[in-house]
C-alpha distance (Angstrom), angle and dihedral (degrees) to the residues before:
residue distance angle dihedral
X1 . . .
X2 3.89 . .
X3 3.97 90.5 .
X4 3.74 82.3 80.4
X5 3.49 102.2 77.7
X6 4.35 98.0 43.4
X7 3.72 115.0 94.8
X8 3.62 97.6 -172.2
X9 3.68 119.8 -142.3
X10 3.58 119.2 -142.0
X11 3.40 126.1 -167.7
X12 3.58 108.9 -160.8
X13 4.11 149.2 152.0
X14 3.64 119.3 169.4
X15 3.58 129.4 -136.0
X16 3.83 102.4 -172.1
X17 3.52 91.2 -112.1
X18 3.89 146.1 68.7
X19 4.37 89.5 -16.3
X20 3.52 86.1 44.3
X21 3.62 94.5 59.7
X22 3.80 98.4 35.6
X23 4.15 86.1 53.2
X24 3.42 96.0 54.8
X25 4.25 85.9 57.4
X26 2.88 108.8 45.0
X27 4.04 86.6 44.9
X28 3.92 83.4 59.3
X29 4.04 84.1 50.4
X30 4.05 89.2 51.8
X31 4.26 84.1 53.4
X32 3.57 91.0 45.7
X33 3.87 106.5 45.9
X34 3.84 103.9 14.5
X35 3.55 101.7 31.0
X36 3.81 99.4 146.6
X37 4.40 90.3 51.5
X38 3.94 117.8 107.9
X39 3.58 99.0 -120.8
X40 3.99 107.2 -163.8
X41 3.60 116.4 -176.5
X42 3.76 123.3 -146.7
X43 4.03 139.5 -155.6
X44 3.25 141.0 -169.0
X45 4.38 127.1 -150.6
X46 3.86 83.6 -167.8
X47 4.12 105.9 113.3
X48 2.71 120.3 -131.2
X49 3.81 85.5 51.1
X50 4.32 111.0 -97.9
X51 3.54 103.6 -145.1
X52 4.12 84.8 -175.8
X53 3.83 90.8 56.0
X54 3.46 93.1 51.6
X55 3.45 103.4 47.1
X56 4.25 73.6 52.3
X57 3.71 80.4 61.7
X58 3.36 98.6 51.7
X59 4.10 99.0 48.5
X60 3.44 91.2 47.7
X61 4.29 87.4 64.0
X62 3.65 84.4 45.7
X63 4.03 120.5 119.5
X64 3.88 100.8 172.8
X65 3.90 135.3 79.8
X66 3.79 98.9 -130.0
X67 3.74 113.1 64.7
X68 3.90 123.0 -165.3
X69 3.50 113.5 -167.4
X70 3.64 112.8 -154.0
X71 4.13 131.1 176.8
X72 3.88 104.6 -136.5
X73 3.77 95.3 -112.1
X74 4.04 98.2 51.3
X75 4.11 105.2 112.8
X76 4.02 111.2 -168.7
X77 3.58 143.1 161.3
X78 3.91 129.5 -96.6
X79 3.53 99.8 -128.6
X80 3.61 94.6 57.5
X81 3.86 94.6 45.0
X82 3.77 89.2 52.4
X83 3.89 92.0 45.1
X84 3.99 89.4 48.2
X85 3.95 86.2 55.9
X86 3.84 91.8 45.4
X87 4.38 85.0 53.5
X88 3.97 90.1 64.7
X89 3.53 87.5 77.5
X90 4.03 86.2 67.2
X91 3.93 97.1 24.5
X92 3.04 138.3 58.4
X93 4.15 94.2 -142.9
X94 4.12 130.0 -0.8
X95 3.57 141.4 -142.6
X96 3.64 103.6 -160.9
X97 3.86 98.3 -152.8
X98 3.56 139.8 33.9
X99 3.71 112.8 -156.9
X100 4.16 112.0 44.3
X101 4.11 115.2 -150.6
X102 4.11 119.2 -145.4
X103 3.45 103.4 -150.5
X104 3.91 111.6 -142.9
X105 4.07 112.7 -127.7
X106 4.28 90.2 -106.8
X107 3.82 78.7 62.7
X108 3.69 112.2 40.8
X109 3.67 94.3 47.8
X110 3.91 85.1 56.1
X111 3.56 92.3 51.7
X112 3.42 93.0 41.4
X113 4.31 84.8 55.5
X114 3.90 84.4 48.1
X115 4.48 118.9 81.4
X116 3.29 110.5 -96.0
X117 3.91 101.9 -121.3
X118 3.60 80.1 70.1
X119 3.96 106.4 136.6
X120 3.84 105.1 -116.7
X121 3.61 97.1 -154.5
X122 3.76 98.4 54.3
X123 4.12 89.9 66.2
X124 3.45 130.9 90.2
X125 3.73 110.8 -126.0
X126 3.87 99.3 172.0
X127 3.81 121.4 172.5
X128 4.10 89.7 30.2
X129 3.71 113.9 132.0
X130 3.63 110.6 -114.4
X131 3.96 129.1 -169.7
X132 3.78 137.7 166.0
X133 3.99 144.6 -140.0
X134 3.64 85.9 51.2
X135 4.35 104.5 157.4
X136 3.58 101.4 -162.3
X137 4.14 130.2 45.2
X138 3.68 96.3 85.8
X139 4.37 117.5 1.9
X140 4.13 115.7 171.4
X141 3.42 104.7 -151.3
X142 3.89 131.1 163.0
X143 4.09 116.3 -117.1
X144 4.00 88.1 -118.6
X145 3.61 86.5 66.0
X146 3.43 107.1 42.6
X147 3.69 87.4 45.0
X148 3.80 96.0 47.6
X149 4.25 89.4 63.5
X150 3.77 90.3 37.8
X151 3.84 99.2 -111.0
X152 3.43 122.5 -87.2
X153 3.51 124.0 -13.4
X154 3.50 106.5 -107.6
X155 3.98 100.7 -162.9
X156 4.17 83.6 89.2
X157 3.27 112.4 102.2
X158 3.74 129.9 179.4
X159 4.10 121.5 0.5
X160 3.95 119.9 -17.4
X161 3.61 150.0 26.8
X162 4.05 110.7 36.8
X163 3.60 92.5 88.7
X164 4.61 88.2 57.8
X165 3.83 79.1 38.8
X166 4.23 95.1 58.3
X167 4.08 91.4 41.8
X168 3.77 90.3 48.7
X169 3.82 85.3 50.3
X170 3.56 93.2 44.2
X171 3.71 100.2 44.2
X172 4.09 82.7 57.8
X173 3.45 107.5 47.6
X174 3.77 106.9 20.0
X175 3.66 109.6 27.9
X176 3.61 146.5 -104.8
X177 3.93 118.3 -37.4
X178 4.60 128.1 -165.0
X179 3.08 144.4 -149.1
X180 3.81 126.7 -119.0
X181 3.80 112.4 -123.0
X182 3.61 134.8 -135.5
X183 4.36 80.3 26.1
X184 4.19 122.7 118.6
X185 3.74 135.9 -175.9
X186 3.57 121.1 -146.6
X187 4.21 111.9 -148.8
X188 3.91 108.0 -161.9
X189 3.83 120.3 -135.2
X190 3.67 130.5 -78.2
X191 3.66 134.6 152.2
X192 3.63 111.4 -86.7
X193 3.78 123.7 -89.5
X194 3.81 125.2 -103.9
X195 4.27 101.7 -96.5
X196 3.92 92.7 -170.1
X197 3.80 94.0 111.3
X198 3.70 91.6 40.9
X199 4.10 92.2 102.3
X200 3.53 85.2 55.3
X201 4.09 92.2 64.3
X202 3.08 98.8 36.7
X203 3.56 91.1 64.8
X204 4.02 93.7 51.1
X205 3.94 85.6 51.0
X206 3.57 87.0 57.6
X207 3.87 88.9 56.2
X208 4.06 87.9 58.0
X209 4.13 90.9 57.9
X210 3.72 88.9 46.6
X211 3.89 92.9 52.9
């Protein structure tokens, strides 16, 4: 099946609590729907938490040639996963959605009461706040690439930026990626990361428009 050429990078710290819980789903999801993908979890000792060095982490325990990185509280369909692989043969990277749904807590602690081959698009999440042009969540992208611009760049720290920082560097070096329409994500509620170090990135992702 296709699943066998993902590793999926996961960047991911626990905190006993809310991403705890969602983890351990949509890990259950992986088994259920992807059961033949490498799924290589990575971490990070760098406080605040780097999301970019631990998705580092992660690719570095990586044996396959198709890399899907994936935050540890992005649920998603098969079909669109699959299709999102079949796209690298026209691009060079993919985002396999276009519109990305924030579940409110009411309905990730159903979901997270529901199994987890459950197909996402089939329920009625009404009320949930829903936005697009997100870059990170889910991104397919071949190891060549991600190697080529040296990962992530692992100066972010705490919440924001490195995920504008790797399409900028991607879009420059590798080449231009899509998104696949008519596809969602669905991110499950957890309290809202610390943004005191945000400043901080946003000045390094001002370095990466000035390149």
């Amino acid at each position: 099946m296709f699943d066998e050429k993902i590793s999926v990078l996961i960047p991911f710290k626990s905190d006993g609590g809310y991403r705890e819980k969602n983890w351990q789903w949509i890990k259950r999801r992986y088994e259920a729907l992807l059961p033949n993908a490498e799924i290589c979890i990575g971490n990070s000792d760098i406080e605040p938490f780097s999301r970019s060095a631990a998705i580092n982490d992660a690719a570095r325990k990586a044996t396959r040639e198709t890399f899907m990185i994936a935050d540890a509280d992005i649920s998603f369909d098969t079909k669109q996963i699959e299709l999102g692989i079949g796209a690298l043969k026209d691009y060079v990277w993919v985002l396999p959605f276009v519109h990305s749904n924030f579940l409110k807590e009411d309905q990730t602690t159903w979901l997270l009461n529901q199994e987890p081959s459950i197909t996402m698009s089939d329920i009625d999440f009404t009320g949930c706040h829903t936005c697009t042009g997100i870059n990170s969540q889910i991104v397919i992208v071949p190891r060549q690439y991600f190697e080529k611009v040296g990962g992530f760049d692992e100066r972010f720290k705490g919440w924001g930026c490195e995920d504008d920082a790797f399409l900028m560097a991607m879009y420059k070096h590798c080449g231009a990626n899509t998104r696949l329409d008519g596809f969602s994500t669905w991110h499950l509620h957890h309290p809202h990361a610390s943004m005191d170090n945000y400043g901080n990135n946003l000045s390094i992702l001002q370095d990466f428009y000035l390149k």
